[in-house]
VEXDREN-2710 file (C-alpha; in Angstrom, 1 decimal):
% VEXDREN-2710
k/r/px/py/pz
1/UNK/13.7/2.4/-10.9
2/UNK/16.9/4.9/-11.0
3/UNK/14.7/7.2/-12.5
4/UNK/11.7/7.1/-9.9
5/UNK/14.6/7.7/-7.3
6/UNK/15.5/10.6/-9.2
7/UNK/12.2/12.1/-9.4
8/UNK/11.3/11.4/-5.8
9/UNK/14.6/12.9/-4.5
10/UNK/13.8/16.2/-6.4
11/UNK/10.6/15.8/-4.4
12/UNK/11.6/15.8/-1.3
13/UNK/13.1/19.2/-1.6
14/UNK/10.3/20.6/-2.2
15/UNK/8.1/22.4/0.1
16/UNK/4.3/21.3/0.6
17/UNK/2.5/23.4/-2.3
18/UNK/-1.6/25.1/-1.4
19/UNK/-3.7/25.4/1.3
20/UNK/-2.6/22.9/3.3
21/UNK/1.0/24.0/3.7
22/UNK/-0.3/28.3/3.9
23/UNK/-3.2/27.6/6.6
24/UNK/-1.9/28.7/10.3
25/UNK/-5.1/27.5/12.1
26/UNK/-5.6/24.3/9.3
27/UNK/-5.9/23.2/5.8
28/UNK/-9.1/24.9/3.8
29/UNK/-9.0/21.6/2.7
30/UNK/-6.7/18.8/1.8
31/UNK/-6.0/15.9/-1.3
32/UNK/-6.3/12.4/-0.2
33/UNK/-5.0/9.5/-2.5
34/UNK/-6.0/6.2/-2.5
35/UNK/-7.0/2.8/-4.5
36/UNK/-9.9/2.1/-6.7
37/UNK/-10.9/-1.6/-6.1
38/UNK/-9.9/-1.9/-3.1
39/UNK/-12.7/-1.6/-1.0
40/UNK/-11.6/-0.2/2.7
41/UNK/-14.3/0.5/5.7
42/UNK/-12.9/3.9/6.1
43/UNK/-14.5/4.8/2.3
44/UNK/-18.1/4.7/3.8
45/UNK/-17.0/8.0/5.2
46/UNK/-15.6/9.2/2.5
47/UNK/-19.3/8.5/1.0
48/UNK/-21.5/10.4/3.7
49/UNK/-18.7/13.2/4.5
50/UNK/-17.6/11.8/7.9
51/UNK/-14.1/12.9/7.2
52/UNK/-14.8/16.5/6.2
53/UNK/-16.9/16.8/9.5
54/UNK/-14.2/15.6/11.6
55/UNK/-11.4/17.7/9.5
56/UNK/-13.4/20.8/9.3
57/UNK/-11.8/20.7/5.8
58/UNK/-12.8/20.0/2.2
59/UNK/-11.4/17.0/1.1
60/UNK/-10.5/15.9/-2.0
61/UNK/-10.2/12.2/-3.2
62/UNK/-7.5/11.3/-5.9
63/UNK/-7.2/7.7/-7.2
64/UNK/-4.0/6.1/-7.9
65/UNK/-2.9/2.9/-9.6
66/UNK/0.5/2.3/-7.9
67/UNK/2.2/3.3/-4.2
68/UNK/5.4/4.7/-6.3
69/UNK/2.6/7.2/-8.3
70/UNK/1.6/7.7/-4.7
71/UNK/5.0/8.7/-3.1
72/UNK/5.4/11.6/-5.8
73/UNK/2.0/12.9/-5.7
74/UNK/3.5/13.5/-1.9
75/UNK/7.0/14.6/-3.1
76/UNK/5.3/17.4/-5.4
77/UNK/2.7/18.1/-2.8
78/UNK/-0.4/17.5/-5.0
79/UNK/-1.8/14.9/-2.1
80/UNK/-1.3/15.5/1.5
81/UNK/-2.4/12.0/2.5
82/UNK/-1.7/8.8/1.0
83/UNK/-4.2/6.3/2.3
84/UNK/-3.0/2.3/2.1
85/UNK/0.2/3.1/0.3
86/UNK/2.3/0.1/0.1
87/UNK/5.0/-0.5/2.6
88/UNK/7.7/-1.4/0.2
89/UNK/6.8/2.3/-2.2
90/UNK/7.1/4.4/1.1
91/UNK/10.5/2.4/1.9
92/UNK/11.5/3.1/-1.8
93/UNK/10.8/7.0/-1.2
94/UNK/12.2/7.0/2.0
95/UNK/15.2/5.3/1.3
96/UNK/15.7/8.2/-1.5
97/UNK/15.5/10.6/0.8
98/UNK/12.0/11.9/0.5
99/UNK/11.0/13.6/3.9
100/UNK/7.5/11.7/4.3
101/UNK/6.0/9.1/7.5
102/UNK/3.8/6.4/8.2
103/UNK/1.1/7.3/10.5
104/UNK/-1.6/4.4/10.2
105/UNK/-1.8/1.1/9.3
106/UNK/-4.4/0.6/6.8
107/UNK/-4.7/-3.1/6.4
108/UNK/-2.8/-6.5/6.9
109/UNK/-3.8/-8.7/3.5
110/UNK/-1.1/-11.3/2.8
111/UNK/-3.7/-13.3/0.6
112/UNK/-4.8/-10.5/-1.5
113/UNK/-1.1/-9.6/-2.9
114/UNK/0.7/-12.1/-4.6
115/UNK/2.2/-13.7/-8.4
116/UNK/0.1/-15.6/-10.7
117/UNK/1.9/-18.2/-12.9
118/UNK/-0.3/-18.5/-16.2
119/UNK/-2.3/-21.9/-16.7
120/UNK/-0.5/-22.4/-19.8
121/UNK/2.6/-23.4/-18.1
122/UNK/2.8/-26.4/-15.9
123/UNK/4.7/-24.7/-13.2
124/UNK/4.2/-24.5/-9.3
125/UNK/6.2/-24.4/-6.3
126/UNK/7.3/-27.8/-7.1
127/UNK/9.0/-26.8/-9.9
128/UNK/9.3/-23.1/-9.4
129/UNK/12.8/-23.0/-10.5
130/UNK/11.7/-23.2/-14.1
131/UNK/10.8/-20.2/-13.8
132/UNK/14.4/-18.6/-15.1
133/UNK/14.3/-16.9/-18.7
134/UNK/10.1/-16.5/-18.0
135/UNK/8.5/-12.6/-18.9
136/UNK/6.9/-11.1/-15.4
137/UNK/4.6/-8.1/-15.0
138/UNK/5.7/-6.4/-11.8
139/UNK/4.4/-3.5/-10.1
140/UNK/8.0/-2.3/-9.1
141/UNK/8.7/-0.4/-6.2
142/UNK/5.7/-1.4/-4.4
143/UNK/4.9/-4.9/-2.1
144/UNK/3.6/-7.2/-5.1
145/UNK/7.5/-6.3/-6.2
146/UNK/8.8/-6.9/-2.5
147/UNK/6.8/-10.3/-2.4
148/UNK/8.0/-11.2/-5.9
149/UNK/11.6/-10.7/-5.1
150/UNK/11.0/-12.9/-1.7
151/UNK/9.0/-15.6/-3.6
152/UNK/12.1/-16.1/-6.0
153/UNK/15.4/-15.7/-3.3
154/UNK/13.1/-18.6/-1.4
155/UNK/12.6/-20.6/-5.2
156/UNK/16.7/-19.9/-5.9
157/UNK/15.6/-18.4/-9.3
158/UNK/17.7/-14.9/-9.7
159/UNK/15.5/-12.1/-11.1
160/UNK/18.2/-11.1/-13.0
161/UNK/17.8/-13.7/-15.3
162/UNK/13.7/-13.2/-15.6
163/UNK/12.0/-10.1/-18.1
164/UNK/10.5/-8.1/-15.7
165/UNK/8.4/-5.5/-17.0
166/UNK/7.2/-2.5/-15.0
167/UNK/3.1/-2.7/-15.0
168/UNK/0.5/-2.0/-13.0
169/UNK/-1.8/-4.7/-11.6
170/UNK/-4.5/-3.9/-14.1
171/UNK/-1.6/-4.0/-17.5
172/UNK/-0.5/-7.0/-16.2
173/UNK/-3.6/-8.6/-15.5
174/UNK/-4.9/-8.1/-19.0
175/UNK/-0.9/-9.2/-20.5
176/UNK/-1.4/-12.4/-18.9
177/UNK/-4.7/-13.0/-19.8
178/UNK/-2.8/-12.4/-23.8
179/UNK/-0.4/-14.6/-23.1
180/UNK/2.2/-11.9/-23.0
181/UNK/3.8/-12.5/-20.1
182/UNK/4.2/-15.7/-18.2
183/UNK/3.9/-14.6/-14.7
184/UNK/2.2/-11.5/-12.9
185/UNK/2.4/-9.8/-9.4
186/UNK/0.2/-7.2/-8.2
187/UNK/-3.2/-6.9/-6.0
188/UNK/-7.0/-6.2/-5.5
189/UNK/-8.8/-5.9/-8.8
190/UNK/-5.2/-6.5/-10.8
191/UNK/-5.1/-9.8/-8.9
192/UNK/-8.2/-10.8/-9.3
193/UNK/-8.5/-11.2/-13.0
194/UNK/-4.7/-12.5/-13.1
195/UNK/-6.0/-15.6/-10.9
196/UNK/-9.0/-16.6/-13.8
197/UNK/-5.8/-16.8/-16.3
198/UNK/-3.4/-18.6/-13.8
199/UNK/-2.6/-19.5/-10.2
200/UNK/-0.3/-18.8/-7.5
201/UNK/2.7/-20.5/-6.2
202/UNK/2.2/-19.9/-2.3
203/UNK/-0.3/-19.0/-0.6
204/UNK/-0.8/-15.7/2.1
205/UNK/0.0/-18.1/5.1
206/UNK/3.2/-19.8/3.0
207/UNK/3.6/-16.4/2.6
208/UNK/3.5/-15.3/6.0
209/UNK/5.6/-18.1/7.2
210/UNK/8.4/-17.3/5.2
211/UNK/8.4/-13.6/6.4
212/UNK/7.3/-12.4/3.8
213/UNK/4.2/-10.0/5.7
214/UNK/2.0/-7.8/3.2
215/UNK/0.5/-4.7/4.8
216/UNK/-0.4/-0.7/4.0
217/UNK/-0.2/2.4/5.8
218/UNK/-1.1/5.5/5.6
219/UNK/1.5/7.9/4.7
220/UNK/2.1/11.9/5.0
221/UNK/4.9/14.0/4.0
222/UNK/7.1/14.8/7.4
223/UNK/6.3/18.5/7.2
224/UNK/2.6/17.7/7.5
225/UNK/2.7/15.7/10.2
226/UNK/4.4/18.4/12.1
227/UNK/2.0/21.3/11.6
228/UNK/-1.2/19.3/11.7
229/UNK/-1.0/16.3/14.3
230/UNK/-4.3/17.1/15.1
231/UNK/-6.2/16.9/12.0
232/UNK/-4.2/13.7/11.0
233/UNK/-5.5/12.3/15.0
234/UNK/-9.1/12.8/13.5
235/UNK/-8.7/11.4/10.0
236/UNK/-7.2/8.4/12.1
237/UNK/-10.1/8.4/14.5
238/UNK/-12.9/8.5/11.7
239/UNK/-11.2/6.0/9.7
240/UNK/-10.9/3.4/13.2
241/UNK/-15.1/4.1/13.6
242/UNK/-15.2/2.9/10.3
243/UNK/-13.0/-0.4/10.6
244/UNK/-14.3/-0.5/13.9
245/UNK/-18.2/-0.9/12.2
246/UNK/-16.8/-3.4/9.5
247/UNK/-15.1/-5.9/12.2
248/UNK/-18.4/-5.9/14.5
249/UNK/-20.6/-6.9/11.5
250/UNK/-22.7/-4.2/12.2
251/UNK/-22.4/-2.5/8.7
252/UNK/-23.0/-5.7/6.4
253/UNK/-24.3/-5.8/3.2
254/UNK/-25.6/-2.0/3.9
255/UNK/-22.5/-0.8/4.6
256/UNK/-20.4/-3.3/1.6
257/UNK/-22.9/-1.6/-1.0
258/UNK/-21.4/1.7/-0.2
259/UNK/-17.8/0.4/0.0
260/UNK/-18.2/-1.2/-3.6
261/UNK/-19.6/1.6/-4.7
262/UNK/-17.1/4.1/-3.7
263/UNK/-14.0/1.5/-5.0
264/UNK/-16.0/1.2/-8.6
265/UNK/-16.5/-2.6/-7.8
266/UNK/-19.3/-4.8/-7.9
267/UNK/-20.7/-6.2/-4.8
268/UNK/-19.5/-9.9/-4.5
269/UNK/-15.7/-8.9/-5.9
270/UNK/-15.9/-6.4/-3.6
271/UNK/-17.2/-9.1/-0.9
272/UNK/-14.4/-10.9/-1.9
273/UNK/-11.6/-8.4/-1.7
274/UNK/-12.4/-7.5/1.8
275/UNK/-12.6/-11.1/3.1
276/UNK/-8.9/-11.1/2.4
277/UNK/-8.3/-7.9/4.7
278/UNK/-7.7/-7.7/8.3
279/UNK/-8.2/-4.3/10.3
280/UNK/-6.6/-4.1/13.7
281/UNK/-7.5/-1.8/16.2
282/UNK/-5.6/1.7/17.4
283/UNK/-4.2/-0.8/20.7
284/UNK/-3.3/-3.2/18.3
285/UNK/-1.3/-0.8/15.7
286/UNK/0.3/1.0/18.5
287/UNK/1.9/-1.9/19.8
288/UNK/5.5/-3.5/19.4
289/UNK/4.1/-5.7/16.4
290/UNK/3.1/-2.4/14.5
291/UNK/4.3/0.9/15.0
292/UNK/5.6/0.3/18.4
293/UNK/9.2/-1.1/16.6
294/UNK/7.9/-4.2/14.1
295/UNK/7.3/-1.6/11.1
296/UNK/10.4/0.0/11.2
297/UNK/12.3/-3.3/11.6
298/UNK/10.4/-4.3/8.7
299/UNK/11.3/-1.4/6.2
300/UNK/14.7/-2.3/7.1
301/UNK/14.2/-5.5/5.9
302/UNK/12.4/-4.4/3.1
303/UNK/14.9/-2.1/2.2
304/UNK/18.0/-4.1/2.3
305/UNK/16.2/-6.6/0.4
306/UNK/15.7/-4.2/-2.6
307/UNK/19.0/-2.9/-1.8
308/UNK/20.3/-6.2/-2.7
309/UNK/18.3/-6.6/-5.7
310/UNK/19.8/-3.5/-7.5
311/UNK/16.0/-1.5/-7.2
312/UNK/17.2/1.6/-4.2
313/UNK/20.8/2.6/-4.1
314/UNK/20.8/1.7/-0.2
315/UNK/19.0/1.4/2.6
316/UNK/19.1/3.7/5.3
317/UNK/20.6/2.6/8.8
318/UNK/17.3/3.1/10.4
319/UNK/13.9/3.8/9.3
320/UNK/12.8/5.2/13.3
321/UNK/12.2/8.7/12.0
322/UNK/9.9/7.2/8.7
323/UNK/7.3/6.8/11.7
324/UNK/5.2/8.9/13.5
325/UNK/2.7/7.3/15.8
326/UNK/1.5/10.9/17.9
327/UNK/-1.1/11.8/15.9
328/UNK/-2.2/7.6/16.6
329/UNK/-1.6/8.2/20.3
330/UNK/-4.0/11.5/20.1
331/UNK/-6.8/9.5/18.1
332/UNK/-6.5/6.6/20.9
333/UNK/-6.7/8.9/23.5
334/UNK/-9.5/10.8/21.7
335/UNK/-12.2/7.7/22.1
END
């Protein structure tokens, strides 16, 4: 973790590299990252060219495995967007001083990021405290590493005293199914295959109860945000007539084909993933719950938490200026 704070703080003094940053009247075109398996409304644009219509820009589509791979991608300016980045990796790279903002919400999924205890221990939140000395596969820096560090202050077991290995969802999917770990964190596809070899302690709404709230945004270095409100509005607006087309029904199977498709899933996981996802609308995200005040209240929280746990050397006083809601307000405004 020192080290990706290291990395990310030589990122942020860097300035935004090709066309996007040299471009007076807009980007040529522009590098988008985002997830494989994890199967969002907004990619049925991203099938039929929606996005590059509305941009007037080529775009680009990178796949990532991890928020924190994410955040750097930013830092070095090799991405320009970072579609449904974790909360808790932007709060990490924030927190280090990297220059970047949230300027969406992605998606709200609380049940479809979580830890998996294998079947081969007789463990559950009954007993959760045994879970001291055990070998976890974490994702860290990113929510499934926020949740996990919750989960464990709430069970009294100190992470200190587990193995945590830095892995990404798939790694520690496939080490749990070997029987070399005994616990795993992480989300879509990862999380999937980690519940056939084991099952959680608490469920999303536990989860939710205790606080502990599991959401994405969509993420843009500062700089970027500054010169092209505009274009980001109309990314924002294409990606709402998506979620917007999901929510209604009016895309079903049709439209979950394409999603599966462009995630590299099959249909039914794929059916199952987005079951798990919630989309709200651009009223909904620009209000006090979302990026009206309750996201930066919650990086704060997030960020003291993994202040507390030894993973970011401090958290900032307040994360206000880690959120940029204009090029929102222009996309609402826009309908």
């Amino acid at each position: 973790m020192t080290r990706l704070i290291a990395i990310l703080a030589a990122g942020s003094a860097l300035t935004l590299a090709g066309p996007a940053a040299q471009a007076a009247d807009g980007p040529a075109e522009i590098n988008v990252a985002y997830f494989l398996e994890w199967p969002l409304p907004m990619l049925a644009a991203k099938a039929d060219g929606g996005f590059e219509k509305a941009l007037g820009a080529k775009v680009n589509w990178v796949s990532f495995e991890t928020g924190t791979a994410m955040s750097a991608a930013l830092a070095s300016g090799d991405v320009q967007l970072a579609v449904s980045q974790g909360l808790p990796p932007f709060v990490v790279a924030a927190s280090a001083g990297q220059p970047i903002q949230v300027i969406d919400i992605a998606v709200s999924y609380s049940e479809n990021d979580n830890c998996v205890v294998s079947n081969n221990l007789e463990i559950d939140k009954t007993n959760a405290g045994e879970l001291a000395g055990k070998r976890v596969a974490v994702p860290v820096g990113t929510a499934a590493h926020y949740g996990f560090l919750r989960q464990m202050q709430h069970f009294g077991v100190d992470p200190s005293a587990m193995a945590v290995v830095d892995m990404a969802p798939p790694e520690g999917a496939a080490a749990l199914a070997q029987g070399a770990v005994d616990m795993a964190c992480g989300y879509g596809g990862g999380l999937t295959r980690m519940k056939e070899h084991g099952h959680v302690l608490l469920t999303g709404k536990e989860k939710e109860d205790l606080g502990i709230l599991v959401f994405d945004v969509v993420s843009t270095p500062s700089q970027f945000a500054a010169e092209y409100p505009d274009l980001l509005a109309a990314f924002i607006k294409v990606t709402e007539e998506q979620n917007a087309k999901w929510r209604s029904g009016e895309g079903g199977d049709a439209m979950l084909g394409v999603l599966a498709k462009e995630a590299g899933m099959d249909l039914e996981p794929a059916r199952d993933a987005i079951s798990t996802m919630e989309f709200p609308t651009l009223d909904e995200k620009l209000s006090e719950k979302w990026l009206g005040g309750g996201v930066q209240t919650f990086m704060k929280g997030v960020a003291d938490t993994f202040a507390a746990a030894g993973s970011i050397g401090a958290a900032m006083d307040s994360y206000d200026g880690a959120v940029n809601a204009e090029p929102m307000r222009i996309a609402n405004g826009a309908q």
